[in-house]
C-alpha positions as MATLAB code, in Angstrom:
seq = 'XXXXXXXXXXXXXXXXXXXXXXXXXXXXXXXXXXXXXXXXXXXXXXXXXXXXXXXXXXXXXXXXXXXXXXXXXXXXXXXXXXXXXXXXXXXXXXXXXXXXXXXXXXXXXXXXXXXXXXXXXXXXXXXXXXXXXXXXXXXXXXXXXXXXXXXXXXXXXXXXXXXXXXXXXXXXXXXXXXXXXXXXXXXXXXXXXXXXXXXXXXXXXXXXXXXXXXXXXXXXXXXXXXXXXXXXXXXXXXXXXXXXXXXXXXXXXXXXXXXXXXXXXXXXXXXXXXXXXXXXXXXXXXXXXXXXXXXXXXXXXXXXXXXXXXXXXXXXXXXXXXXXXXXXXXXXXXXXXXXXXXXXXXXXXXXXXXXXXXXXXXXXXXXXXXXXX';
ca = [
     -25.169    5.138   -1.090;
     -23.668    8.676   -1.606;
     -20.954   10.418   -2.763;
     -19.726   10.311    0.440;
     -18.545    6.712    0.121;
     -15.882    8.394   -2.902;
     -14.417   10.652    0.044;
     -14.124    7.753    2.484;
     -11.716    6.100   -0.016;
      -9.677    9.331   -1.212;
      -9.053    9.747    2.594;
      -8.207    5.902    3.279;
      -5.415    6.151    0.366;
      -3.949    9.339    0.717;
      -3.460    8.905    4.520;
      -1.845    6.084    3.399;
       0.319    6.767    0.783;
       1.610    9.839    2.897;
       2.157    7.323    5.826;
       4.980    4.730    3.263;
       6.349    8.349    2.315;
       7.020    9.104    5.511;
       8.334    6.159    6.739;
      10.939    6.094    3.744;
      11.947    9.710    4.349;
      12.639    8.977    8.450;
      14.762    6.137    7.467;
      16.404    8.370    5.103;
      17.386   11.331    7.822;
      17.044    9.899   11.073;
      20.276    7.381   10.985;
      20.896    7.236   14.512;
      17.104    5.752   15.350;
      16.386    6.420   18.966;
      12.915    4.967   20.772;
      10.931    7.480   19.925;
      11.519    7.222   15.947;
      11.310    3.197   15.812;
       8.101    3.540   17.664;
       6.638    6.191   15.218;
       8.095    4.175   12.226;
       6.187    0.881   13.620;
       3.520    2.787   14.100;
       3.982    3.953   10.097;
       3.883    0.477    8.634;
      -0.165    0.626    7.872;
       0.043    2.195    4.741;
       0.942   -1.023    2.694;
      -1.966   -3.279    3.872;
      -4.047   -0.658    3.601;
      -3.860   -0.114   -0.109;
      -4.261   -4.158   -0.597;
      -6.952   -3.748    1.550;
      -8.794   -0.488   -0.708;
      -8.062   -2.955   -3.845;
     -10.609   -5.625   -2.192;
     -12.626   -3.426   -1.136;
     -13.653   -1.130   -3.884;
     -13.201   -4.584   -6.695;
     -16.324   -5.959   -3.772;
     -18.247   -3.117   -3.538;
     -17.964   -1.821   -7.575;
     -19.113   -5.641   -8.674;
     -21.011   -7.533   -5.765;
     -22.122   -9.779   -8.009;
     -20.918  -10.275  -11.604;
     -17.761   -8.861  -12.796;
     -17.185   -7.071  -15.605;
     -16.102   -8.257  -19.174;
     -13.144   -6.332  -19.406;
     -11.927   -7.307  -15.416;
      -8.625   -8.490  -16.636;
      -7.792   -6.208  -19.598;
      -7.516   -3.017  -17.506;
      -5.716   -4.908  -14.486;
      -3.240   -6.064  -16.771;
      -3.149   -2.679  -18.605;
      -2.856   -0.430  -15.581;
      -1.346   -2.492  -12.676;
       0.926   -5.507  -14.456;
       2.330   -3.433  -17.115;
       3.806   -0.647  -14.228;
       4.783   -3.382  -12.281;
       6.692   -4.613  -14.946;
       8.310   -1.095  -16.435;
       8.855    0.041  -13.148;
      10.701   -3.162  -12.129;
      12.662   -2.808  -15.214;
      13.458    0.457  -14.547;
      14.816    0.284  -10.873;
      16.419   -2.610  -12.007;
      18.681   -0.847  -14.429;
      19.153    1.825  -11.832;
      20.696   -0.098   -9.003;
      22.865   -2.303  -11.630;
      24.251    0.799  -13.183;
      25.009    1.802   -9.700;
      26.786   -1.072   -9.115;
      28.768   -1.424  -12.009;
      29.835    2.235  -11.598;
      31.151    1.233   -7.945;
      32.361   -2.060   -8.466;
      33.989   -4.087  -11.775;
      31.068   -5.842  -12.410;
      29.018   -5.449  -15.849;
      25.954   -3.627  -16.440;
      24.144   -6.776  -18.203;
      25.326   -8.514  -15.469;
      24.231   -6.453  -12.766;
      20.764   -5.359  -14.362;
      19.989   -9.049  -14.850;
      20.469   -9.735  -11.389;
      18.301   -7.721   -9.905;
      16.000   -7.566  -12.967;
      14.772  -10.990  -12.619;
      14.336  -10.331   -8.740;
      12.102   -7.674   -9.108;
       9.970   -9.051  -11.717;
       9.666  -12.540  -10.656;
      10.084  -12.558   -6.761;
       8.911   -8.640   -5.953;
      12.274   -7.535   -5.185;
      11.663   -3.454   -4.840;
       8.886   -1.596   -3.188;
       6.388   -2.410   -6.230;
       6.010   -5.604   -4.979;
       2.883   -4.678   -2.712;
       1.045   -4.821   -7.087;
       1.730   -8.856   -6.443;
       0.065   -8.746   -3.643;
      -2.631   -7.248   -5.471;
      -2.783   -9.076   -8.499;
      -3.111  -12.328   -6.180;
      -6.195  -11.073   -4.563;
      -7.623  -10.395   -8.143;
      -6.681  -13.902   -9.034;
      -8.809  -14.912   -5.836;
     -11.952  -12.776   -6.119;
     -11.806  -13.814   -9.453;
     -12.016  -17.594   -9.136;
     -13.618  -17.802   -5.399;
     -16.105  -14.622   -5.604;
     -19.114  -17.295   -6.212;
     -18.085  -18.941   -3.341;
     -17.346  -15.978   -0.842;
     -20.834  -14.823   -1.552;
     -21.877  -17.749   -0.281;
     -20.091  -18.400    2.664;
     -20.576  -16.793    5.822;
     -18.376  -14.369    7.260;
     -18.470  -15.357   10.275;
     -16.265  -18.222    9.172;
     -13.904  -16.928    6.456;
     -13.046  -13.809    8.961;
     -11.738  -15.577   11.447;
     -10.408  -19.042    9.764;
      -8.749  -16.326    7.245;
      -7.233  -14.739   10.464;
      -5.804  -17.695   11.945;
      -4.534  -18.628    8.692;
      -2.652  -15.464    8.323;
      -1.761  -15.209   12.223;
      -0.198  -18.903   11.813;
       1.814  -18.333    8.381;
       3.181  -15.065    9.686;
       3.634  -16.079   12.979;
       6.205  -19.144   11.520;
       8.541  -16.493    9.939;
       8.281  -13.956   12.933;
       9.222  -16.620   15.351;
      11.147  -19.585   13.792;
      14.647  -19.005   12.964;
      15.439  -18.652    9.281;
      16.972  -21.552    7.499;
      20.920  -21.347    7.492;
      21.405  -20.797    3.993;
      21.702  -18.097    1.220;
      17.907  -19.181   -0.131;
      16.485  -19.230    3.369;
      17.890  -16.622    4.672;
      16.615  -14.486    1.677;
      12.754  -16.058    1.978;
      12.764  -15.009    6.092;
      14.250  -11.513    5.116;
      12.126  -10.677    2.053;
       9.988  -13.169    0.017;
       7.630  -14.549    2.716;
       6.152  -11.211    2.051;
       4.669  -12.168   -1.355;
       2.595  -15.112   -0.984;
      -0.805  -14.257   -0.323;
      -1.373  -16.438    3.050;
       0.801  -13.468    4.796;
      -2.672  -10.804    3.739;
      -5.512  -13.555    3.471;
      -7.230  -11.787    6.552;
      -6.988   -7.732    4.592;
      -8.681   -9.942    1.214;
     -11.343  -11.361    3.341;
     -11.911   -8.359    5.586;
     -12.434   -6.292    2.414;
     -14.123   -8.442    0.328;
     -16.833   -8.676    3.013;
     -16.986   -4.880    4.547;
     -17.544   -3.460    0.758;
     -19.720   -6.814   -0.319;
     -22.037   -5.945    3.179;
     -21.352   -2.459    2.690;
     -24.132   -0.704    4.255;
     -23.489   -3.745    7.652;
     -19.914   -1.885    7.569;
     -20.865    1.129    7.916;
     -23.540    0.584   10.278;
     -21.466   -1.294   12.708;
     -18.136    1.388   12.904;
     -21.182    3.272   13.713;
     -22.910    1.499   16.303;
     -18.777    0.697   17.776;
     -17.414    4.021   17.471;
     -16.029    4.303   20.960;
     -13.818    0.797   20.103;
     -13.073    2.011   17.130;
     -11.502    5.030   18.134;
     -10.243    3.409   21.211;
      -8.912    0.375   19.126;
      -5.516    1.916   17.496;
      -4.602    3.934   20.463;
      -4.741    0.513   22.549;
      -3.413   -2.011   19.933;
      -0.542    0.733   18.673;
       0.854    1.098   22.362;
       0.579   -2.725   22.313;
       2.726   -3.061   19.272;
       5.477   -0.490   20.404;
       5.383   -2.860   23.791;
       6.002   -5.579   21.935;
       8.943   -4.040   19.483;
      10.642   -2.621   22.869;
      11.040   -5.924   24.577;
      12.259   -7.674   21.858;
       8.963   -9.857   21.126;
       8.874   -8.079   17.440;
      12.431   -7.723   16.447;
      11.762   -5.424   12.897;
       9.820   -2.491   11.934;
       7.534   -4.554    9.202;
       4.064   -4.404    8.524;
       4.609   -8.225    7.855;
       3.852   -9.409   11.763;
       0.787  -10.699   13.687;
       0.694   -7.490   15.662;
       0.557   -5.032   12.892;
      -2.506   -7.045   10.980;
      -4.499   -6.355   14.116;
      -2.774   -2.032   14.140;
      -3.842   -1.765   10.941;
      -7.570   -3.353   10.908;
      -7.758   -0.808   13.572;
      -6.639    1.620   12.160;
      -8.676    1.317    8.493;
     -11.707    1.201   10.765;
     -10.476    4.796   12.311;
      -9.825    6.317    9.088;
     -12.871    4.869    7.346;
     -15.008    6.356   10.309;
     -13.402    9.401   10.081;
     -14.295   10.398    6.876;
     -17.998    9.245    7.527;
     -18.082   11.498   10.018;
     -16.924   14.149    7.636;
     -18.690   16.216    5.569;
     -16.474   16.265    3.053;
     -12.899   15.364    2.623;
     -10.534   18.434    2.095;
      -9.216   18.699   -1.303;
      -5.922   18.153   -0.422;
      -6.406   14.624    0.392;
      -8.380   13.959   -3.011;
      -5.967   15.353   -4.790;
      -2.543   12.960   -3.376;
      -5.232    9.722   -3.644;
      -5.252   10.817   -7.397;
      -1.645   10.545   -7.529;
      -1.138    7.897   -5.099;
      -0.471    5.285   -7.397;
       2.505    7.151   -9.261;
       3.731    8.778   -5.678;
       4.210    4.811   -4.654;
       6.204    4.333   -7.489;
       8.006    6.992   -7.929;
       9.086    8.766   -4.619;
      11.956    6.290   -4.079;
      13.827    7.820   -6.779;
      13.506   11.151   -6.407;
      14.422   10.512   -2.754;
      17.786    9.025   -4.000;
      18.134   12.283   -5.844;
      17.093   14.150   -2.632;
      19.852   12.349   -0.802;
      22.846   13.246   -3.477;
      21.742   16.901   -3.095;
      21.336   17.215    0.612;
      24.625   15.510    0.665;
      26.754   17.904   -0.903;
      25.095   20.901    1.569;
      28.062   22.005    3.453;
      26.200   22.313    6.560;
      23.836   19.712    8.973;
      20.220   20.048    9.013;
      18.282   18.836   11.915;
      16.934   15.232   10.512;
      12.993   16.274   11.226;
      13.987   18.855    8.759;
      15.530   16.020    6.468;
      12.404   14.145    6.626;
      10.382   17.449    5.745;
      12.253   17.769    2.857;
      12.260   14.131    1.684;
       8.597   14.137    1.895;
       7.720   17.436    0.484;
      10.051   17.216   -2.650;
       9.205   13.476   -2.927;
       6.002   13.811   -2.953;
       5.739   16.872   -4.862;
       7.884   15.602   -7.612;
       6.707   12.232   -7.987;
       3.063   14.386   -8.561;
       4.858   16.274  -11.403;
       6.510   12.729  -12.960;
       2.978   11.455  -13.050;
       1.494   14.275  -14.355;
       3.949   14.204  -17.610;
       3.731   10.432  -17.914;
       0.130   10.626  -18.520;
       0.239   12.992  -20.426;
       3.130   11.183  -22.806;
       1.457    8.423  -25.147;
       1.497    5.284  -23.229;
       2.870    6.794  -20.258;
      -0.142    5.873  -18.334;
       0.931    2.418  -18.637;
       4.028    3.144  -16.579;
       3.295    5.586  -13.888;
      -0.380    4.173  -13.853;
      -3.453    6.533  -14.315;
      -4.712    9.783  -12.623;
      -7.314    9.159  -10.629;
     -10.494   11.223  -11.048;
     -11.126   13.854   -8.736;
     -14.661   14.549   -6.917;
     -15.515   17.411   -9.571;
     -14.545   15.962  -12.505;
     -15.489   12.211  -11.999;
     -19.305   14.139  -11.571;
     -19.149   16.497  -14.137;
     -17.996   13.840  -17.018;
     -19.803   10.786  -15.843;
     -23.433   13.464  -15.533;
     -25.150   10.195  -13.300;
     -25.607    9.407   -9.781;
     -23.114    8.888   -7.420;
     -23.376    5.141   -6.819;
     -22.889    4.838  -10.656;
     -19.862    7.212  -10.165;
     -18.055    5.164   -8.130;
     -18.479    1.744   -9.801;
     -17.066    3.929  -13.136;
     -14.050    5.024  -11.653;
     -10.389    3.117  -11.198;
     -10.822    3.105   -7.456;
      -9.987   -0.488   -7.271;
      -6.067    0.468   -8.207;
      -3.416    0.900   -5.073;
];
């Protein structure tokens, strides 16, 4: 392996973090949505399943066959603990929202949605559940998917997938306050809904070098693949066979596998990955987190400008500022004592994950915290 494989995955995650950014910021401008904007924002949707599917794939690759002593120290460390904070945190945001705009109290609102966020993944976070399950399941079947072949878990993991989120794209939701609230949101959380990104990954960075060698020897398809399957998808969202713009339907699992392979063979084809997209994988993780509220801020000031501005300008903005700011939050969180633990680590950049490590590439990678969002 070289250093190569380090660029692969800074391109895979920053494409992909940019992707959720955008999405947000053209639901933020673009109120009126026309054809043209659903269809882009369906097409958007990737970015989540890809970062579950990085997590697999890195946690595979870094430890094929034992894993290490400290596996659930640093998880807990660096992806429960901002799960939790951050929860907290955009908890007591929207309940001091609401008690400023209605006369209910602020204990009362915050615990509402405070035990929704932490418990049932009730804000954006809650793709770090999703996460956390697959460690829970490399962890205890890792033994096992080692030996089992892949030409069995892929596609019984597909069907399994296909079948659980085919039942809550297709049957109507249960006529009640509980139901109605598991169709809309919480079927997302359960790992059946993602078993096909866990095995996928588990088994492109576990057979790393057959990965590779088949986008390779497919590069035509692969290329081909999300141009064909993405028209497909916008088909199917026009005539009503997808009603929502989620990354939660059978369609999309099949867009993004497509398009991972695209990206993936992209940067192989690369010489090197420019800078720019090292440097937003760094901060993906606290861009994630963080670019919700500073597009809530975004929003107050652009509302108060006594003059319209064209909404791809809007979504410019949103995704400039968002971005650049959420960068800037990270940046002073980590360098705060313990305010890694909230906004999540840096990531180490090609340069200095070289120049401190002073080893070979292969040993760079497996050092690194590439197996975070």
């Amino acid at each position: 392996m070289n250093k190569k494989t380090i660029d692969e995955i800074f391109l895979m995650r920053s494409i992909a973090c940019l992707s959720i950014v955008f999405l947000h910021g053209i639901a933020r401008s673009f109120l009126e949505e026309n054809g043209i904007i659903a269809s882009i924002s369906l097409l958007l949707t990737f970015g989540t399943p890809t970062f579950v599917f990085i997590s697999e794939f890195i946690l595979a690759r870094s430890y094929p066959e034992k894993l290490p002593n400290n596996f659930w120290g640093k998880r807990v460390k660096y992806v429960l603990l901002p799960y939790l904070l951050f929860g907290t945190f955009y908890a007591g945001s929207k309940g001091l929202e609401l008690t400023l705009s209605s006369d209910v109290s602020f204990v009362s609102a915050f615990g509402q949605y405070w035990w929704k966020h932490l418990l049932l993944g009730d804000y954006h976070g809650y793709f770090i559940l999703i996460i956390l399950q697959f460690y829970v399941l490399h962890y205890f079947f890792h033994e096992n998917l080692k030996k089992w072949s892949p030409k069995i878990v892929l596609p019984v993991s597909f069907i399994i997938s296909a079948l659980y989120l085919g039942f809550f794209n297709f049957v109507p939701s249960i006529q009640t306050s509980v139901g109605q609230y598991i169709w809309d949101k919480f079927y997302w959380i359960p790992f059946l809904g993602w078993l096909f990104y866990f095995a996928l990954a588990y088994y492109s960075g576990r057979y790393y070098p057959v990965f590779v060698s088949y986008l390779k020897s497919y590069s035509r398809i692969v290329v081909i693949a999300p141009i064909l399957i993405g028209s497909a998808c916008v088909f199917f969202y026009h005539h009503g066979i997808f009603s929502k713009i989620s990354s939660k339907q059978i369609d999309i699992v099949l867009f993004t596998t497509s398009m991972i392979f695209l990206i993936y063979y992209l940067g192989l084809k690369l010489r090197r990955v420019p800078d720019f997209f090292v440097f937003i994988s760094q901060y993906s993780f606290g861009i994630y987190l963080f670019h919700p509220l500073f597009m809530a801020f975004i929003f107050i000031g652009l509302s108060v400008i006594p003059f319209n501005i064209h909404p791809l300008i809007e979504t410019i903005i949103y995704v400039v500022f968002s971005v650049g700011l959420s960068i800037i939050a990270t940046y002073i969180m980590n360098k705060i004592p313990y305010g890694h633990y909230v906004s999540g680590k840096i990531g180490m950049g090609r340069q200095k994950r070289i120049k401190e490590n002073n080893t070979t590439p292969e040993i760079i990678v497996r050092q690194s915290v590439v197996d975070r969002p």
